[in-house]
N, C-alpha and C positions, 0 to 999 in steps of 0.2 A: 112445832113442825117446821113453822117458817125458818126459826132462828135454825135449825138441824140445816135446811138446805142453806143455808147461808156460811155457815162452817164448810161446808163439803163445797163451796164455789170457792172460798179462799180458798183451803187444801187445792184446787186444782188450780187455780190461779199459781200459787205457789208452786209448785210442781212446774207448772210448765215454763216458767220463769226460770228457773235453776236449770229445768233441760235444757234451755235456752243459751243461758248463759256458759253451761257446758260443752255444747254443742260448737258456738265462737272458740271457747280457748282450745278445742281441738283443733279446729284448720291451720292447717299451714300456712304461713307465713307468703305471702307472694314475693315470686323472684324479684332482684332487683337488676337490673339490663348493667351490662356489664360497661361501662365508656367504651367508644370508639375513639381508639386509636390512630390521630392523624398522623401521615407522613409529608414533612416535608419536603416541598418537588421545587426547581427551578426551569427555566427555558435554556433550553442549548441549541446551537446553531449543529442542524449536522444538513447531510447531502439527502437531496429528494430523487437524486439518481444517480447512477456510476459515475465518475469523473475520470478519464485515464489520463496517464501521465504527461504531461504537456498542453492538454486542453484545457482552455481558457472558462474562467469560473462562469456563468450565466447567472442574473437572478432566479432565474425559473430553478437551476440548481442545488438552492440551498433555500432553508426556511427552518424557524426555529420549532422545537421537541419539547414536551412536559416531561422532563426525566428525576426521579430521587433526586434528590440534594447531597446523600449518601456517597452516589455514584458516580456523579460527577466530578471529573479529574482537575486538578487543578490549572491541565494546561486547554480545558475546551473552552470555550466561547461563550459566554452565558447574557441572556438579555439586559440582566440587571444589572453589568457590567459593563457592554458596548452595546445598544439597544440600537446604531445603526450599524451595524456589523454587515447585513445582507448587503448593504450600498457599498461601504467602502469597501468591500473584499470582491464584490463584481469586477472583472477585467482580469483578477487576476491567476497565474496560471499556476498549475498544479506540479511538485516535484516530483510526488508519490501519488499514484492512484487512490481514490477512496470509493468505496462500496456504499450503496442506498442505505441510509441507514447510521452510517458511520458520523461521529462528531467531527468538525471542522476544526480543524488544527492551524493555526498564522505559520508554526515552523514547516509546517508541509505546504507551504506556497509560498509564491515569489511575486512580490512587486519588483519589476523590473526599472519602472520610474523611467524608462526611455534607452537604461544601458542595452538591452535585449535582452533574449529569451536565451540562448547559451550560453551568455558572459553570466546570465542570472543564474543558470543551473551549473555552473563550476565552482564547485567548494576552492577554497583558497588555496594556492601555490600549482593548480592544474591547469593544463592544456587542454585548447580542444585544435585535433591536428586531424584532416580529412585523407582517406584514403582510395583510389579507383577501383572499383571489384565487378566483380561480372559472376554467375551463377556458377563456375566454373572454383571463382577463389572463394567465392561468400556463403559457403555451403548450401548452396542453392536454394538463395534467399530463404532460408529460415533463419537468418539472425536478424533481431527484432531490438529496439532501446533498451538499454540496460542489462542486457544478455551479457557474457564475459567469452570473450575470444583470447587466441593465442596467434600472435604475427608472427609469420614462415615468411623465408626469404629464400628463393630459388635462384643458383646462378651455376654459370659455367665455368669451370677451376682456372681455365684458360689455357694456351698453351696446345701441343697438339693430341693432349689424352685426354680420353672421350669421358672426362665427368662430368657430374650433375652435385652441385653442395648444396644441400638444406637445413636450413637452420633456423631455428625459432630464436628467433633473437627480443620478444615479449612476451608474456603468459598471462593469463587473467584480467585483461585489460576492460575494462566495463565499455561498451556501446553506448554513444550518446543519441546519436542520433541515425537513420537513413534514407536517403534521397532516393524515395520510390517513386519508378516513372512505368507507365502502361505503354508493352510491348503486344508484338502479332506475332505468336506462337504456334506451328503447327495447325493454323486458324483460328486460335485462341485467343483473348486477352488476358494477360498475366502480368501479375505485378513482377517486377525486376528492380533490386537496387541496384543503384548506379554509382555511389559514394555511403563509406563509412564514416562518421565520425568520432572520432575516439580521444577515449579523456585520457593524458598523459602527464605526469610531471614533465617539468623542466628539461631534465637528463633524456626522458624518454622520449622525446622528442627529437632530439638531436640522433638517439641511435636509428628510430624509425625512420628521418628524411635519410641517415647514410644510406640503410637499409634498400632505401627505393630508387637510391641511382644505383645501386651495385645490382640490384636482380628481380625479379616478379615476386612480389607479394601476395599474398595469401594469407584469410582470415579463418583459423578453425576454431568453430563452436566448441566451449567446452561446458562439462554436464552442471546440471544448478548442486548437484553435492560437492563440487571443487569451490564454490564461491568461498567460502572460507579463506581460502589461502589469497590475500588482500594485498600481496609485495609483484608487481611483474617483475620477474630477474630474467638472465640471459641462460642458455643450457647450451650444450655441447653442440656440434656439428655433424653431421650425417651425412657420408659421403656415400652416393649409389654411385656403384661400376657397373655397368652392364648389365640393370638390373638387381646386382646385390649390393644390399645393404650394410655399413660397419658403419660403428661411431668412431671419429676421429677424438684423441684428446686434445682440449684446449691447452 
């Protein structure tokens, strides 16, 4: 009787051991976490706020960014590069505006090193030749740095018939600069420029001082879809009689 139940405690012994081990080679397998994937970042020197064109760089400015290593260009600023970059680029002023946000470029600023701040921003073989304007010629002070005007020149044919010649004697001239001075308008304070300054070659200079002893000059704004066209040339003549207008040929 003993030895019977002792048979029937292996058998179950047995039994349950193989369910056992049945039971294991069923489960699945646990996941194995996949690596995480680093990317590599560097520091880049960009702007902590807008800078416009011609203001002068601030520490407060500029500070360095965690960006991809990817993405970063070859012409930005990188810590592990120039690590005092914030210091020596303080003072200095901006060609081109940049936006919060945006990397610090060296060919988009000027160390002037003491030549100044327009001899710094005249690319090579250009002039900077200033002109007198009043709201009247300067399209009523909406023209702003960098804008592109066309120089008109008004005079009297001479003689005793009653004309009027105008001639644009420059086209697309870029805006370097304007001397704005605060006027009393109608009771108002309004800004008014007082002088243009304008980048010219060589030649065009010489045409634009003939220009201003022979007649009144006048700056017309022209739209940002003509910037394109990057040559100022001389155009035709326009002679008003009485009112009407013909072109004259050259």
């Amino acid at each position: 009787m003993k030895s019977a139940r002792v048979v029937v405690l292996l058998i179950a012994l047995g039994a349950g051991g193989v369910a056992a081990l049945l039971a294991t080679k069923s489960k699945a397998p646990a996941p194995v976490a996949a690596p995480v994937k680093t990317i590599d970042t560097v520091e880049v020197l960009v702007a902590r706020a807008d800078i416009g064109t011609g203001n002068v760089v601030k520490p407060a400015d500029i500070d360095w960014e965690t960006w991809p290593a990817a993405a970063a260009g070859a012409h930005f600023i990188t810590r592990a590069q120039k690590p005092n970059a914030p210091e020596t680029l303080a003072g200095a002023i901006a060609r081109t505006p940049f936006l919060k946000g945006e990397p610090i470029r060296e060919s988009k600023l000027i160390k002037a090193d003491g030549s100044g701040f327009m001899a710094a921003m005249l690319p090579a073989g250009m002039r900077a030749i200033s002109v007198e304007i009043s709201p009247e010629t300067g399209a009523a002070g909406f023209i702003l740095p960098n804008d592109r005007v066309d120089v008109i020149v008004t005079k009297k044919s001479g003689g005793d018939s009653n004309e009027t010649l105008a001639e644009t004697v420059l086209t697309n001239v870029r805006v370097l600069a304007i001397d704005q001075t605060i006027e009393e308008k109608n009771g108002e304070k309004v800004v008014v420029g007082k002088t243009a300054t304008l980048e010219l070659s060589a030649r065009q200079t010489e045409i634009l001082a003939q220009a201003r002893q022979s007649g009144h000059l006048s700056l017309a704004l022209r739209s940002l879809a003509d910037a394109n066209d990057q040559e100022p040339v001389r155009t035709g003549v326009t002679i008003v009689r009485f009112g009407a207008a013909t072109t004259a040929p050259r």
